[in-house]
Each structure stands twice: as structure tokens, then as C-alpha cells.
C-alpha positions as CSV (number, residue, x, y, z in Angstrom):
1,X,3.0,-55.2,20.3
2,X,2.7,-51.7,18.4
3,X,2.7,-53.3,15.0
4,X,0.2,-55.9,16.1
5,X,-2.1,-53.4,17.1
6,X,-1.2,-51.1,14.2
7,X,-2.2,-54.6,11.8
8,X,-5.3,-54.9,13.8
9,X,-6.2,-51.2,13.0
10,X,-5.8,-52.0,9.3
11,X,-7.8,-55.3,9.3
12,X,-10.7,-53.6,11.2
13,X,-10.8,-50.8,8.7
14,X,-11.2,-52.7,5.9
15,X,-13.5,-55.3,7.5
16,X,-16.1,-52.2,7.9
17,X,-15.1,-51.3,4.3
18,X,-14.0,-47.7,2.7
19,X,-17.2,-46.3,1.2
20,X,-18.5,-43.2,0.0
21,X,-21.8,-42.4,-2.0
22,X,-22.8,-39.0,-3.9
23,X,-25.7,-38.2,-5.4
24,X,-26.1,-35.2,-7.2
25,X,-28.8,-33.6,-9.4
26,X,-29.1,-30.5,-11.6
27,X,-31.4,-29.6,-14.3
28,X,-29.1,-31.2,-16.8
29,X,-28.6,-34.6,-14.9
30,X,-29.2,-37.1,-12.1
31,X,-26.2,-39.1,-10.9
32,X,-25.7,-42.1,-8.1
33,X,-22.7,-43.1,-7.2
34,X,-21.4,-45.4,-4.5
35,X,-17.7,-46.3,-4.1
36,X,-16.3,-49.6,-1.6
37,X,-12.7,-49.7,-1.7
38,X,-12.7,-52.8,0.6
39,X,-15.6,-55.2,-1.3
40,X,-15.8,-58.7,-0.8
41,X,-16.4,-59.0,-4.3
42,X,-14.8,-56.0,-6.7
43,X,-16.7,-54.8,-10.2
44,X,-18.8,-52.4,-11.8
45,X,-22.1,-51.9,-12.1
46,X,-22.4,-48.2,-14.9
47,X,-24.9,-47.0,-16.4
48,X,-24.5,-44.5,-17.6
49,X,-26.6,-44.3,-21.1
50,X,-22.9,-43.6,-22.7
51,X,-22.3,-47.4,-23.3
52,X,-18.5,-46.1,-24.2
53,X,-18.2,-44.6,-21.0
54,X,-19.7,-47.5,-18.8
55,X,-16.9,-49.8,-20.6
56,X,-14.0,-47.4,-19.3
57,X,-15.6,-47.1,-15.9
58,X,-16.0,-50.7,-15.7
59,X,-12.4,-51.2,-16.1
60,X,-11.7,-49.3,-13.3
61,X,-13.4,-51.2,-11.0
62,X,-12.1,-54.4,-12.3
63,X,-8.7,-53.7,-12.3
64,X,-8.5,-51.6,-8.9
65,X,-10.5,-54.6,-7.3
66,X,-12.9,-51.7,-6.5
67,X,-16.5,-51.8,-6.0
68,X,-18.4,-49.0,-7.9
69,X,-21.8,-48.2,-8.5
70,X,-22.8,-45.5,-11.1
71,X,-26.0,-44.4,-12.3
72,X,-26.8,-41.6,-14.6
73,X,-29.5,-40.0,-16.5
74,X,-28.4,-37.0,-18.6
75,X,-29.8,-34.6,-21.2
76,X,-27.9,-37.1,-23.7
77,X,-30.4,-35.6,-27.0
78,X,-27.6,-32.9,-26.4
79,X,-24.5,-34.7,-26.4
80,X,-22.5,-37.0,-23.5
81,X,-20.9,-34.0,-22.3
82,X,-22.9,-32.9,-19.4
83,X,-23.5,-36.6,-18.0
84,X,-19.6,-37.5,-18.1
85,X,-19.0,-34.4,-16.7
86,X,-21.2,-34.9,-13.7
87,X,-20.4,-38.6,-13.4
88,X,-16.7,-38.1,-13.0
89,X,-17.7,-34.8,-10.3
90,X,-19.7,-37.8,-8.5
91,X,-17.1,-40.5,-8.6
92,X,-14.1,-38.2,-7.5
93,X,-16.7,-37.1,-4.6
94,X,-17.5,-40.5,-3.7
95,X,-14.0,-41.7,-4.0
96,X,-12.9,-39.0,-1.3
97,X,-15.8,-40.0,1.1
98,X,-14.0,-43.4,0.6
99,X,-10.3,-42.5,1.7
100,X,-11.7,-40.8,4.4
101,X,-9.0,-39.4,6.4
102,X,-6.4,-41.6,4.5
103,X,-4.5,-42.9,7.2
104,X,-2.7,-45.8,6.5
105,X,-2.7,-45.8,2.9
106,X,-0.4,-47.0,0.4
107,X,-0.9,-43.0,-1.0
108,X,1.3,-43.8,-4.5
109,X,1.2,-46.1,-7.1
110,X,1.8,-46.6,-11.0
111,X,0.5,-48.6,-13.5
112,X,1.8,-49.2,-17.6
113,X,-0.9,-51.2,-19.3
114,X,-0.6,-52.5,-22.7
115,X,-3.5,-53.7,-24.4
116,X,-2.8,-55.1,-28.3
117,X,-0.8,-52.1,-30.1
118,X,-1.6,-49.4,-27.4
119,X,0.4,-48.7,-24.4
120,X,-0.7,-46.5,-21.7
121,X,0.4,-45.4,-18.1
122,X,-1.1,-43.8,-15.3
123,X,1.1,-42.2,-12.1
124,X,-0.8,-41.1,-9.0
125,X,-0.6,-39.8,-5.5
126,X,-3.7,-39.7,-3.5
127,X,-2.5,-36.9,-1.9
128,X,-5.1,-34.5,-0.9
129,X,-5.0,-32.1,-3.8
130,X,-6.4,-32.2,-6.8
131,X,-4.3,-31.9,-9.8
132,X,-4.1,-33.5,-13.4
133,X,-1.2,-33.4,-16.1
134,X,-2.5,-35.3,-18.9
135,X,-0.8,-36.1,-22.7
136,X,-3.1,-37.8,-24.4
137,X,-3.4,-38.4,-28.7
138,X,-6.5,-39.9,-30.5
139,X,-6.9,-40.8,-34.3
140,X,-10.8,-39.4,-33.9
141,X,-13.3,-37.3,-32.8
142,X,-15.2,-39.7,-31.3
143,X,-15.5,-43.3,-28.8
144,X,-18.0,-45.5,-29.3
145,X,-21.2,-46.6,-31.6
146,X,-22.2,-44.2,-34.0
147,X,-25.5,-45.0,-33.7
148,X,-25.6,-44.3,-30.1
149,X,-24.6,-42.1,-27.7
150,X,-20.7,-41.7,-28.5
151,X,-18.1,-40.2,-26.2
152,X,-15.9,-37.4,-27.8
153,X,-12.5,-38.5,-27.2
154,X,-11.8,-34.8,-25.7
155,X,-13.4,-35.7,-22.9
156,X,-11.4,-38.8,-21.6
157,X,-8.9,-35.7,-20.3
158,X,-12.0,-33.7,-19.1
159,X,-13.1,-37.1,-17.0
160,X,-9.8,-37.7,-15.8
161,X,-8.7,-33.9,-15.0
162,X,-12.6,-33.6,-13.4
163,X,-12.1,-37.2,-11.3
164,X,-8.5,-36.1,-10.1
165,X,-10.0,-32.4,-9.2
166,X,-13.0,-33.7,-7.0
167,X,-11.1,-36.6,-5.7
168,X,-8.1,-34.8,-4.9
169,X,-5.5,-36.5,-5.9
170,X,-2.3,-36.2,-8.1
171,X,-2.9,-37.5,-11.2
172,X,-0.6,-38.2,-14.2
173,X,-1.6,-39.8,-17.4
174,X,-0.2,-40.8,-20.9
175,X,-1.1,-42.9,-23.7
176,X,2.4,-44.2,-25.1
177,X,1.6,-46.0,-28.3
178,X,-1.5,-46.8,-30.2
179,X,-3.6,-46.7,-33.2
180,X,-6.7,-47.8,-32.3
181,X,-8.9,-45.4,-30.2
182,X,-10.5,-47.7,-28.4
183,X,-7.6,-49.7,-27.2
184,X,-5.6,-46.4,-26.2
185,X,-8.8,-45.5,-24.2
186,X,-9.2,-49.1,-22.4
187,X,-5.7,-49.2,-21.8
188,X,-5.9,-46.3,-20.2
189,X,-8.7,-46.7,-17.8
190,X,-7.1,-50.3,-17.0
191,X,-4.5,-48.7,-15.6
192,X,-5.7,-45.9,-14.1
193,X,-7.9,-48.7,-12.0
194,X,-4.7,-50.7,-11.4
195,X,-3.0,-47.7,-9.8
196,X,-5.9,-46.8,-7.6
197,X,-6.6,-49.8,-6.3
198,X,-3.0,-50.3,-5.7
199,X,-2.6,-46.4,-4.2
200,X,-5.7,-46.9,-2.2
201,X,-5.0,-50.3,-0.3
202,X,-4.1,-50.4,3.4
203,X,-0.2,-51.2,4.5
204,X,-0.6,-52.7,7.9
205,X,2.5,-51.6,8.2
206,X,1.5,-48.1,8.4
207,X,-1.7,-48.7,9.8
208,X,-3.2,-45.7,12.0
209,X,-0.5,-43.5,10.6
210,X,-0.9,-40.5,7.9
211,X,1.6,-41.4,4.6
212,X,3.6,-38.0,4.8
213,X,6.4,-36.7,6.9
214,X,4.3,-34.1,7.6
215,X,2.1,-35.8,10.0
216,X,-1.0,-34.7,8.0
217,X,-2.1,-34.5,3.8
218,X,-2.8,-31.0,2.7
């Protein structure tokens, strides 16, 4: 009887679906963001003007079977850097109005993605506090179409140390093998949207219950 109730818990919560929305402007940017861990239909919808950085962000979304909704509009005649910056504030945000009080989650997961010569693996615990540990190599200075907008490649660590700082979580990542930038990068982002997804999900085994022997996260 308690596990059937505890199930029933579960399957409500993610019938209402897990969502959280930012929006947040300065005089640098204006970004919108809206996160639904529980969508009927996961994908991406990013725009960012960064068309390097809406690919990554797409992936996550994808692979996490997570719903996201970015958009951005950012003093790019300087560089990327401010709009990344403030998209990955926004998406941590919106990602911890989505866990809510976190009850009930899976909490920790892993993912190693391969994708052609480049390996890659993300670790995380959606913990409650935000930390990042990051070893991550690149052939160049830069992601993306020349011609464009492109994404410094120093900045894939800021997004990720940013996204695990405002979403609080644990957040581990490493790019094992690769010599194309582009493929290190997607690899990366693949599996940083596998483990989220996978970390995020709802056990109805442990529905209405926190994920720590503590009783409580943080």
C-alpha cells in the first residue's frame, strides 16, 4: 500500500511536469529560458545567435529527453562571451526551478559518449551545490563558422562550470580522446544531456522521499 501510494506520487508529479523558466536581462543581454523535465515530447528549441552554441544545447535536450526553450539576444558585435555566459546563468536557474525540491529523484548519473574519434564523459550529482571539476583539451581557439558568430572553445568549461554553479549540482566532465573540436564538443554535450536526464528522472521507488541519508540536500 505505501509503495503504491509512493508510485502514485511519482506518476502525478510528472503528469503536472517539472518546469522552471528564467528570464533575465542586463544591458549586455536578454535571455528566456524555460525548462520541462517531464515533456510529452523532449527537444530543443535555441537560439541563441551563437549557431555553435545552439547545436550543443540542442543536444542536451535531445539526449536527456528534456524539453528546453532558449532565447537570446546579446551584444554579439563584441564577442559570444557575454550571451553564453548569461544563457548558461539562465538554464542552471531554470533547471533548479525544475527539480524543485528534488524529492524522489534518481539524484546521480553518468554518461561516456563516443562520437567518431572523440570520447567524452560526464559524472553528475544533482545534489544541491554547485560545483564543477572540469579537464577539458581543444586543438583551437575557436567552435564554429568563421564567418559567424564562433564560440571560443574556453568557454565550453565556463558554460559548464556556470550551468553546474546556478543549477547546483555536482558536476564532473572530461573529454577522453579526440581530434576534431567539434566532435569532442558534441560528445560532450551528448552526454552531459544523457546524464541529466538520466539524474533527473523520477524512481517511483523513492517517490515522496529526499535521495540522501540525510533526510534533506544541502
Amino acid at each position: 500500500m505505501v509503495g503504491e501510494r509512493r508510485r502514485g506520487r511519482a506518476r502525478t508529479a510528472a503528469s503536472r511536469g517539472r518546469q522552471g523558466s528564467i528570464e533575465r536581462e542586463t544591458k549586455e543581454t536578454r535571455v528566456s529560458v524555460r525548462v520541462n523535465l517531464d515533456p510529452p515530447l523532449a527537444g530543443a528549441q535555441v537560439d541563441t545567435g551563437i549557431g555553435m552554441l545552439d547545436h550543443l544545447l540542442e543536444q542536451v535536450g535531445q539526449h536527456g529527453l528534456i524539453d528546453i526553450t532558449i532565447k537570446a539576444q546579446g551584444d554579439l558585435h563584441r564577442d559570444a562571451h557575454h550571451t553564453a555566459e548569461d544563457v548558461a546563468i539562465c538554464l542552471g536557474r531554470a533547471l533548479d526551478k525544475a527539480l524543485g525540491d528534488r524529492q524522489g529523484i534518481v539524484r546521480m548519473a553518468d554518461a561516456l559518449v563516443p562520437l567518431d574519434e572523440a570520447l567524452a564523459q560526464v559524472a553528475l550529482d544533482l545534489s544541491g551545490r554547485g560545483y564543477s571539476s572540469l579537464d577539458l583539451s581543444w586543438a583551437g581557439e575557436h567552435l564554429g563558422d568563421p564567418a559567424g558568430v564562433c564560440l571560443p572553445t574556453d568557454m565550453v568549461g565556463h558554460i559548464l562550470a556556470t550551468l553546474a554553479a546556478e543549477g547546483r549540482l555536482t558536476l564532473h566532465a572530461r573529454i577522453l580522446s579526440g581530434g576534431n573540436d567539434h566532435h569532442k564538443a558534441e560528445a560532450l554535450f551528448k552526454a552531459l544531456g544523457r546524464a541529466l536526464g538520466a539524474a533527473s528522472r523520477l524512481d517511483p521507488r523513492r517517490a515522496g522521499q529526499t535521495p540522501s541519508t540525510k533526510g534533506r540536500l544541502v
